[in-house]
C-alpha positions in Angstrom: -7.7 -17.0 -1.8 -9.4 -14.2 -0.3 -8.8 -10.4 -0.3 -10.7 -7.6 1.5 -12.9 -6.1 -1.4 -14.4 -8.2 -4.3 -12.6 -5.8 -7.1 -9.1 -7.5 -6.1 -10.5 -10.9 -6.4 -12.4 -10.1 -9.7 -8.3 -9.6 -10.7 -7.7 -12.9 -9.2 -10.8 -14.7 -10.9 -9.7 -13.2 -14.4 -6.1 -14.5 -13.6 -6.5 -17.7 -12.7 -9.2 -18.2 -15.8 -6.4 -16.8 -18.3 -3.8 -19.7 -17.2 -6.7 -22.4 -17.4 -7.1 -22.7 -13.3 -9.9 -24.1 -12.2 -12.0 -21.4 -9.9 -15.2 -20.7 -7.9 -16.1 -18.4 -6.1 -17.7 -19.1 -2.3 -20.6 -17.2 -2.5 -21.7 -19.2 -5.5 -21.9 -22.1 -2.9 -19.7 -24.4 -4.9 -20.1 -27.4 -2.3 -17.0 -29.9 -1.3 -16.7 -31.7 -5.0 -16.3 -28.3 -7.2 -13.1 -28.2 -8.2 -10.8 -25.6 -8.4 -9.2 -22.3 -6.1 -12.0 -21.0 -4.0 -12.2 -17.2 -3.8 -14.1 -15.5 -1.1 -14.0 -12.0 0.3 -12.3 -11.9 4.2 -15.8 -11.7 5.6 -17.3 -14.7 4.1 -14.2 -16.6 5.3 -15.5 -16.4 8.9 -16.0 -20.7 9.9 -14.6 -22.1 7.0 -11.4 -23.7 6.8 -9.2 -24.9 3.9 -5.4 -27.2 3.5 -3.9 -23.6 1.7 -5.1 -20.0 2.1 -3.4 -16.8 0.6 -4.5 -13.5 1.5 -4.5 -11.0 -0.7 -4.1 -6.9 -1.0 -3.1 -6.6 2.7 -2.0 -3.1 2.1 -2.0 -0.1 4.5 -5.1 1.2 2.5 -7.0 -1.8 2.9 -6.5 -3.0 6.6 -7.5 -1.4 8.0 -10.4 0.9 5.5 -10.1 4.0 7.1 -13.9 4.4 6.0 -14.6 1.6 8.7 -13.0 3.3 11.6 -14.3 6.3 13.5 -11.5 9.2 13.4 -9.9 9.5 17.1 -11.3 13.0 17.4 -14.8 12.0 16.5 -14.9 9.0 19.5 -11.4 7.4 20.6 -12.9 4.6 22.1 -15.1 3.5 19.3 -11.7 4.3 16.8 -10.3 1.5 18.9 -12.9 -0.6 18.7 -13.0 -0.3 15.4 -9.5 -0.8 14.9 -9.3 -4.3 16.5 -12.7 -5.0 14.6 -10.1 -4.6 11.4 -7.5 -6.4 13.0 -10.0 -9.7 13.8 -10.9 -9.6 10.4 -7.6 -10.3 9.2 -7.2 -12.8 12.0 -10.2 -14.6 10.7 -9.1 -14.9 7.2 -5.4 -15.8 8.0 -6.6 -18.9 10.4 -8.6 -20.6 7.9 -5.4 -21.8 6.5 -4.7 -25.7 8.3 -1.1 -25.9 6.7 0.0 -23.3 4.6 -0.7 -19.6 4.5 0.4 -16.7 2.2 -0.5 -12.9 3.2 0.4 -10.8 0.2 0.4 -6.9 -0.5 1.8 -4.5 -2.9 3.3 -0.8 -1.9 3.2 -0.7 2.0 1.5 -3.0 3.7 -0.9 -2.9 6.8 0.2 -1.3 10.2 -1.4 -5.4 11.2 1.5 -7.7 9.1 4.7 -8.0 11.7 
């Protein structure tokens, strides 16, 4: 599982705990015998790759943060660079999956999910 911000996967983590699922979390650097769902945030999914991914929280808000691109009357060329620096993020995260993948949001999701 992995989700934008570490708050939503802190929901996740507390979740998964309260039904007796196995997690860890990538950062900790579980390594390939650890059992159970590995949570990471979308950046620190960049070069890994698993059977199942699900991504969570990709909601208009979220993806892409509008604290990460540069208003169109400030610089439109660096708004769209910023904008498809947004959009590979979510690329990245959603081709980790090998078989299965799940992209999840609540309320309207991002201008990126078809």
């Amino acid at each position: 599982m992995c989700a934008r911000f570490n708050v939503l996967l802190d929901k996740a983590y507390d979740k998964l705990t309260a039904a007796r699922i196995p997690v860890v979390r990538v950062r900790d650097n579980p390594g390939p015998g650890a059992d159970g769902v590995r949570l990471a945030t979308m950046h620190a999914m960049k070069g890994l790759e698993f059977r199942c991914v699900t991504v969570l929280g990709v909601t208009a808000s979220a993806v892409p943060f509008a604290r990460e691109v540069t208003p169109a009357s400030v610089d439109a060329l660096q708004r769209d660079s910023d904008l498809l620096r947004e959009r590979c993020l979510l690329f990245v995260a959603c081709t980790r999956a090998r078989e299965a993948l799940a992209v999840t949001w609540s309320g309207s999701a991002s201008s990126f999910v078809p």
